[in-house]
C-alpha positions as CSV (number, residue, x, y, z in Angstrom):
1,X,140.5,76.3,-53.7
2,X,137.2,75.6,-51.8
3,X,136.5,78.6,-49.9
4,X,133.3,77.4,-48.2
5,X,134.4,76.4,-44.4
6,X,132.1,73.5,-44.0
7,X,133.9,71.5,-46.8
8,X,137.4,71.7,-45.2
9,X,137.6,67.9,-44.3
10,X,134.0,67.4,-44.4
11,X,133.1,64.1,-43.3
12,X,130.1,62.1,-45.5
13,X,126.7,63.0,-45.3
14,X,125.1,59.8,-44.6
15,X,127.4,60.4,-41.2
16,X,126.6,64.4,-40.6
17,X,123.7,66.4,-41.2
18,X,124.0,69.7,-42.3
19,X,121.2,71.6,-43.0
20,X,119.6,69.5,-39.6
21,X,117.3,67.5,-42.0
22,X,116.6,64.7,-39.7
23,X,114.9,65.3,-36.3
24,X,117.1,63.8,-33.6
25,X,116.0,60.2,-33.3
26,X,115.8,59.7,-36.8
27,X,119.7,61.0,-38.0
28,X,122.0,58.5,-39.4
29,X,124.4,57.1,-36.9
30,X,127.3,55.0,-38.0
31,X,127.3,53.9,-33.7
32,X,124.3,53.5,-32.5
33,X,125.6,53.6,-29.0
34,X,126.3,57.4,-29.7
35,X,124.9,59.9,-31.2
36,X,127.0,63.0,-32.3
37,X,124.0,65.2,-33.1
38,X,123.3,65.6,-29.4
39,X,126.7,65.9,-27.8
40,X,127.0,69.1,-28.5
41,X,124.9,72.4,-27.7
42,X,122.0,73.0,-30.0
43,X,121.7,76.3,-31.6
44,X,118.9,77.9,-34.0
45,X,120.6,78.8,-36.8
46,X,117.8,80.5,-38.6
47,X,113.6,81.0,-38.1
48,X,111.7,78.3,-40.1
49,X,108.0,79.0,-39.2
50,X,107.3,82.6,-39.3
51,X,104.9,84.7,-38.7
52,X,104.7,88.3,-40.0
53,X,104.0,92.1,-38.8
54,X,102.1,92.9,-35.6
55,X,100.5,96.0,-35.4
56,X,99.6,98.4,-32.1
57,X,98.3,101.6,-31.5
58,X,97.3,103.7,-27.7
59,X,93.9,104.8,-28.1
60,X,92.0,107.4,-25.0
61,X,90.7,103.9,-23.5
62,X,93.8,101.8,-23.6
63,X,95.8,100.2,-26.7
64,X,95.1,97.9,-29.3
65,X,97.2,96.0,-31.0
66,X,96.3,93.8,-34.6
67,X,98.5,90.5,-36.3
68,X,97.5,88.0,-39.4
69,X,96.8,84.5,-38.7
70,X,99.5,83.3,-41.0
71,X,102.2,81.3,-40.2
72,X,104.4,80.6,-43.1
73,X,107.0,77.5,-43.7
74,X,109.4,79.6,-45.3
75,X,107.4,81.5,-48.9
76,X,105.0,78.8,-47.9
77,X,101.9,80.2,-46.4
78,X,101.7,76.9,-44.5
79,X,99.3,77.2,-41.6
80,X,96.7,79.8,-41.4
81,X,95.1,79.8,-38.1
82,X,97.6,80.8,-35.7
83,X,97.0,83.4,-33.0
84,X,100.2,85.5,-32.5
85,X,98.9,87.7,-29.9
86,X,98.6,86.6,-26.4
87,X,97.5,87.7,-23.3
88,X,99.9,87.5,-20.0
89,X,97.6,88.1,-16.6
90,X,94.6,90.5,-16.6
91,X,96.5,93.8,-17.7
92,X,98.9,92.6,-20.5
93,X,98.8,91.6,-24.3
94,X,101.9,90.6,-26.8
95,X,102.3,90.0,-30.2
96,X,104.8,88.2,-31.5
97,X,106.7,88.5,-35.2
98,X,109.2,85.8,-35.9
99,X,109.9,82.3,-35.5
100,X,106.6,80.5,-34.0
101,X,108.1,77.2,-32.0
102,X,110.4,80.4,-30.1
103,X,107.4,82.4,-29.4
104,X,105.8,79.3,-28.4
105,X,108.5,78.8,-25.7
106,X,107.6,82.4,-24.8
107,X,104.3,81.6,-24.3
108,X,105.2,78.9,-22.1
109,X,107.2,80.6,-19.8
110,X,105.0,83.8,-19.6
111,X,102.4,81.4,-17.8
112,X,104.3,80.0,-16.0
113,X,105.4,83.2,-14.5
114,X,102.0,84.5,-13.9
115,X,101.6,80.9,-12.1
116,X,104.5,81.9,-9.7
117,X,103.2,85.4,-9.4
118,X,99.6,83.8,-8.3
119,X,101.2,81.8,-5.4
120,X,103.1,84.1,-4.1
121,X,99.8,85.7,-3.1
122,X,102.0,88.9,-1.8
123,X,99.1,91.6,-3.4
124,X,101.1,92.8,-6.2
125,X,100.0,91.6,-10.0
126,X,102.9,92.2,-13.1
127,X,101.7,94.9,-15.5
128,X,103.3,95.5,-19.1
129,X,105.4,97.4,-17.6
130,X,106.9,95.0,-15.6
131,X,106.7,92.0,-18.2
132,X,108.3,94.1,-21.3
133,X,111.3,94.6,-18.8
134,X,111.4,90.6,-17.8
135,X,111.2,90.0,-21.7
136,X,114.0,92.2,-22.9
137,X,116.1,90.6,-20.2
138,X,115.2,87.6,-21.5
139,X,116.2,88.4,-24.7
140,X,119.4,89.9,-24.3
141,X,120.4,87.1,-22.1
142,X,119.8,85.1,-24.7
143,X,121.6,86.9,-27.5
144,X,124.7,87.0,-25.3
145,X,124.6,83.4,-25.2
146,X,124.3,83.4,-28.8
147,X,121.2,81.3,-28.2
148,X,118.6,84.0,-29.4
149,X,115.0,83.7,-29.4
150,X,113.8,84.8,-33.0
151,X,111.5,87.0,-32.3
152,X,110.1,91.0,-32.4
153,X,107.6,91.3,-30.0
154,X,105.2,94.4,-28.8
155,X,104.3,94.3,-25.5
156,X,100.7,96.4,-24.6
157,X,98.5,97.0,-21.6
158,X,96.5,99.6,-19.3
159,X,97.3,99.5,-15.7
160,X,96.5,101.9,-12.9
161,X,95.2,104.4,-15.6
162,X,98.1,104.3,-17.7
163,X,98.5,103.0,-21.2
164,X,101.6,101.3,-21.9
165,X,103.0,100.0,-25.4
166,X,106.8,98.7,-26.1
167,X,109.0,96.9,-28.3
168,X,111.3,94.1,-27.9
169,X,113.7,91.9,-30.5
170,X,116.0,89.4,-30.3
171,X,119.1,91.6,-29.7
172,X,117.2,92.9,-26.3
173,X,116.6,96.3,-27.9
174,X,113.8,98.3,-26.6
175,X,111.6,101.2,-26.9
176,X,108.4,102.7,-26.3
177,X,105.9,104.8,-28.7
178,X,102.2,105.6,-29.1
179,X,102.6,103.1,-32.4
180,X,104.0,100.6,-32.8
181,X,104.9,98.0,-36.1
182,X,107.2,94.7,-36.4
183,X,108.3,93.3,-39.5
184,X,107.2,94.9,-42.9
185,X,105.2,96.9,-41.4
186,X,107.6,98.9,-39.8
187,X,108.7,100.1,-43.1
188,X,105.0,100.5,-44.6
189,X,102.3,100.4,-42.0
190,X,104.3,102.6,-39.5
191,X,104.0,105.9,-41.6
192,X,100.2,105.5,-41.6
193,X,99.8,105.1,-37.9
194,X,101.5,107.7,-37.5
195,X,100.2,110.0,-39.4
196,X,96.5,108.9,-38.1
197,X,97.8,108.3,-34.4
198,X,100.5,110.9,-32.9
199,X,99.1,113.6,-31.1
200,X,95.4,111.9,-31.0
201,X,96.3,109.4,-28.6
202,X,93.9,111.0,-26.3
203,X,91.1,111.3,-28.4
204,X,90.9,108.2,-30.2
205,X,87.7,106.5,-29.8
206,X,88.3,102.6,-30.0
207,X,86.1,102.4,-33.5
208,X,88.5,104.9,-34.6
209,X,91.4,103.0,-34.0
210,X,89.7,100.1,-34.9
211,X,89.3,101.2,-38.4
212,X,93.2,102.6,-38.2
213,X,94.5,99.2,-37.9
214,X,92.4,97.5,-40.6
215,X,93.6,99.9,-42.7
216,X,97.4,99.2,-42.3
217,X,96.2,95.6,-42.2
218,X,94.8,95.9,-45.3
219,X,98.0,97.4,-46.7
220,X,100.2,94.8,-46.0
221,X,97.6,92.4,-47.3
222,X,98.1,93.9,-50.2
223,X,102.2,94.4,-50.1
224,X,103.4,91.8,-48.3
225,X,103.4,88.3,-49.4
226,X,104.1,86.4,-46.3
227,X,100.6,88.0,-45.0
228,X,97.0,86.7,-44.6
229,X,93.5,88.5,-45.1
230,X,92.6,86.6,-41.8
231,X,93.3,88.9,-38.8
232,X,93.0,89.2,-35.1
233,X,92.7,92.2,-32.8
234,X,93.3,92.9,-29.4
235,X,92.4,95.5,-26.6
236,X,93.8,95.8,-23.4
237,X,91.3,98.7,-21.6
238,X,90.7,99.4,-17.6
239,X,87.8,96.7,-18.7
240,X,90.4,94.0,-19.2
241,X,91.3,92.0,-22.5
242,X,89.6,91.1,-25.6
243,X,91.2,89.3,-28.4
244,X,88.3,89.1,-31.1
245,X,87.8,86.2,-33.6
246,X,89.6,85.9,-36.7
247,X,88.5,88.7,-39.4
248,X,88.2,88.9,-43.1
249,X,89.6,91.9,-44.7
250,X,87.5,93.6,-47.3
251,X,89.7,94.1,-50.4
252,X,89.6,95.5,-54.2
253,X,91.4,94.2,-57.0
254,X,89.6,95.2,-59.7
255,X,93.0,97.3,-61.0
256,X,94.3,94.1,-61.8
257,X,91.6,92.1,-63.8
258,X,93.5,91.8,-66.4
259,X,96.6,90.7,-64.8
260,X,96.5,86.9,-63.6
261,X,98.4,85.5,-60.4
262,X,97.1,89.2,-58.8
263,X,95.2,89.3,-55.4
264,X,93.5,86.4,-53.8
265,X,92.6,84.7,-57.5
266,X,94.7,83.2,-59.7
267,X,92.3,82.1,-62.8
């Protein structure tokens, strides 16, 4: 017996699309007065274009937060100039792990938030406080329509003195912590900023936590494969927001000279 559901009276597949090969206007239609592909609701099934772990750390002037350029087509490491941290009004930054055309979406209606915020002209700005709480509504809402949005996203910024730095997922789960890590770098990076970060928050210059974060960054260069040696950081201070060019991370692989298809060269 066939156990897999989809073949239980499976109709051909030059008249159903399974895996959602084609885009919409190009699937194969047996009427072309109607399309079956866009009847019903669309769902995402599964991320496609990723991006990786996003890194963030409070430091005594604010918080900073650090995330690869990568953006990989499944274990392809397909486009490599994406920025996945993004700043929302004067006081807020967010990094995004995940699927990239969601966090695109996210994007998209974070500014056009702030744009209603601006009109309303009533003397009151959103800080991260305010827009981690709008995006794990967002989120949960969208998980309970079984419609999620593929993404882990850490949510930083300084406002009226205070440093804030929070986590949201997909499933609307949240929490808050002096560090912060999505992805692999929960597993790997997160042990080192703690160990360098808890109970320092206060004393933290930001060269120090600079230096914290290239070090973790570095890290996963090195253990994760769906990372980049092209990075970004951000920081969100009483000054405002900086989100620096892309950096190169510094790395040794002179342990594996005599091992090819190690590090950045293959030959």
């Amino acid at each position: 017996m066939d156990h897999f559901p989809t073949n239980w009276g499976r109709p051909r597949n030059d008249a159903w699309d399974p895996y959602a090969t084609h885009p919409i206007h190009q699937r194969p239609q047996n009427n072309p007065k109607s399309d079956a592909f866009t009847e019903g609701i669309q769902r995402t099934q599964h991320p496609i274009v990723t991006g990786t772990s996003v890194l963030a750390l409070k430091f005594k002037d604010g918080v900073m937060m650090a995330a690869d350029n990568l953006a990989s087509y499944g274990s392809l490491a397909r486009f490599r100039d994406i920025q996945r941290l993004h700043p929302v009004g004067a006081h807020t930054v967010i990094g995004a792990g995940g699927d990239m055309s969601d966090f695109q979406y996210i994007q998209a209606f974070l500014d056009e938030l702030m744009v209603d915020e601006f009109a309303a002209a009533d003397g009151h700005a959103l800080g991260p406080a305010e827009i981690h709480n709008y995006l794990s509504e967002v989120m949960y809402s969208r998980r309970t329509n079984v419609d999620p949005l593929w993404n882990s996203l850490l949510v930083g910024g300084f406002k009226d003195g205070k440093s804030f730095l929070a986590y949201v997922d997909l499933l609307g789960t949240t929490y808050t912590a002096s560090t912060l890590a999505t992805g692999y770098g929960a597993y790997i990076a997160q042990p080192l900023l703690r160990r360098a970060v808890e109970g320092n928050e206060d004393k933290l210059t930001a060269d120090e936590a600079c230096k914290i974060l290239e070090d973790c960054m570095r890290v996963l260069f090195y253990r994760d494969a769906r990372s980049l040696d092209q990075y970004q950081i951000a920081t969100v201070t009483a000054e405002g927001i900086d989100i620096s060019e892309s950096r190169k991370l510094e790395t040794q692989w002179s342990f594996a000279e005599g091992i090819r298809g190690y590090g950045a060269q293959t030959q």
